[in-house]
N, C-alpha and C positions, 0 to 999 in steps of 0.2 A: 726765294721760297725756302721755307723751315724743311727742316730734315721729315716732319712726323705732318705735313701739309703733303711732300711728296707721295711719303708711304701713305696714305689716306687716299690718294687719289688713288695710289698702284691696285690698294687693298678695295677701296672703292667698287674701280671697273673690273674687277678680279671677283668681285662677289654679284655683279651685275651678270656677267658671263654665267657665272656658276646657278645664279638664280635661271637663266633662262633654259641654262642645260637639264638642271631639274625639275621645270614646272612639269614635265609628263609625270615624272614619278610624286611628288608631294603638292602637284594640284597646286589650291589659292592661295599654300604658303609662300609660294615661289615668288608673288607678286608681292608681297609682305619684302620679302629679300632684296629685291629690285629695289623698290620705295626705300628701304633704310640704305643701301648702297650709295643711290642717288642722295638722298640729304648728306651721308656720312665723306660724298665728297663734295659738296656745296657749304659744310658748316664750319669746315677751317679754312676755305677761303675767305669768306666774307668777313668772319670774326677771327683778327690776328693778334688783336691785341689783348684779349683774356685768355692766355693759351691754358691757364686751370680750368676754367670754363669750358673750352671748347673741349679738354681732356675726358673733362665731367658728361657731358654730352656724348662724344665718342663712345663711354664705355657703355652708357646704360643703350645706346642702339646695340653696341655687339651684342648685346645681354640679351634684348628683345629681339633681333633679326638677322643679325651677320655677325657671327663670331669672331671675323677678320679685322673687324674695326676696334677690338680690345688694344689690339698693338698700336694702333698710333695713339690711340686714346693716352695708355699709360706714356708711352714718348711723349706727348702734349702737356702731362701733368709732371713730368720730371725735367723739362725744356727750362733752362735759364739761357736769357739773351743774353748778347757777347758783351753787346756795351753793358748790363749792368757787371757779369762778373768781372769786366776790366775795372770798370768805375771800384769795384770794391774791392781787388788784388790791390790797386793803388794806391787806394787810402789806407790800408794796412802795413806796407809796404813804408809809406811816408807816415803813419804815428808811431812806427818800430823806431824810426830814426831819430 
């Protein structure tokens, strides 16, 4: 599991809690909170392989519901996988020579 798949979850149930601490004081937005919580940790598990995508998605729920999901969002869209930065230190590395 991706570094910004974890914190999405952590951030996730973190805004779940928080929405339900709040529904007395802001009422039916707290169920708004909840609902994007819940998808914001369902959307980087299922989808691993577009992580600009899912990054894309992250932010505009924090923007609309849970401001906590901006953080993994932008980790999601700065994420370079290991195999390709290997693949591409190496061939660099091998047309220097």
């Amino acid at each position: 599991m991706e570094s910004y798949q974890s914190i999405a979850i952590v951030l996730g149930i973190i805004g779940i809690f928080l929405g339900l601490l709040s529904s007395i004081a802001i009422g039916s937005y707290a169920v708004v909170v909840i609902l994007v919580s819940i998808v914001g940790i369902v959307v980087p598990l299922v989808n691993t392989k577009h992580h600009n995508k899912v990054g894309g998605v992250l932010i505009v729920l924090g923007i609309l519901g849970n401001l906590l999901l901006i953080i993994p969002g932008i980790m999601a869209c700065r994420f370079k996988p290991e195999s390709q930065s290997e693949i591409k230190s190496h061939s660099t590395e091998e047309g220097g020579k």
